[in-house]
N, C-alpha and C positions, 0 to 999 in steps of 0.2 A: 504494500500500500504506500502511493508514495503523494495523493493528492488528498486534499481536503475533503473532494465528494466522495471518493471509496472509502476513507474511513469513516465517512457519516453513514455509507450504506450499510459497512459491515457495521456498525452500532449500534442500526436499525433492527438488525438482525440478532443479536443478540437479547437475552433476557432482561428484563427491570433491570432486578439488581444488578446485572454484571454492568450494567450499565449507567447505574447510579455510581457502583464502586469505581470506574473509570473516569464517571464524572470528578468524583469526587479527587481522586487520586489528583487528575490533574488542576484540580484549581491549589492543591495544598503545592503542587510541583511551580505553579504561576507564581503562585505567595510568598515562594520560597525565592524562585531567581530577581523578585522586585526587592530581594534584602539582600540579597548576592550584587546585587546589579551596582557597577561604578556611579559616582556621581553624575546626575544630569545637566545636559549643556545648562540650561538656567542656576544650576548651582555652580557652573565652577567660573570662573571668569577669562574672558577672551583677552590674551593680550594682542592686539595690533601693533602691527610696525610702526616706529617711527619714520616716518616715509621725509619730513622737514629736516630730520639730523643725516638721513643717509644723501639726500642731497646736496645737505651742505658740505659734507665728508668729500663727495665726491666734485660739486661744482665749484666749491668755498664759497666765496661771497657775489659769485655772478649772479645778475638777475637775466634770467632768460625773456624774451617776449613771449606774450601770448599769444602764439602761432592762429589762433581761431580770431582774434578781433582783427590783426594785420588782413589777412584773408577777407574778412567781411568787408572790411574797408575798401578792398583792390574789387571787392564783385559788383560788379552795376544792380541797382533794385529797380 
């Protein structure tokens, strides 16, 4: 069984109980890996690059133009 809908079929197929105990099995198996489970993205915290120091690292103190306003400037409206 390797899809969601054959293992519902065979479920179907089986009795109540064996099938309450599987229910059950798996929710105490779900309960288990949410306190297993690593911290979640909302709990841990994202560090982003400093994208201003590694240009300055790189550029030092040039100021580049803004390629996009030059361009609008030269395009006729």
């Amino acid at each position: 069984m390797s899809t969601v809908t054959e293992i519902r079929d065979a479920l179907k197929h089986l009795p109540v109980r064996e099938a309450q105990n599987i229910a059950r099995w798996l929710q105490e198996y779900l309960e288990h890996q949410g306190e297993t489970k690593t911290p979640s993205a909302s709990q841990t915290r994202l560090r982003l690059p400093d994208y201003a120091a590694r240009r300055r690292m790189i550029l030092g103190d040039k100021v580049l133009p803004n390629m996009v306003l030059l361009g609008r400037e030269q395009e006729r409206w």
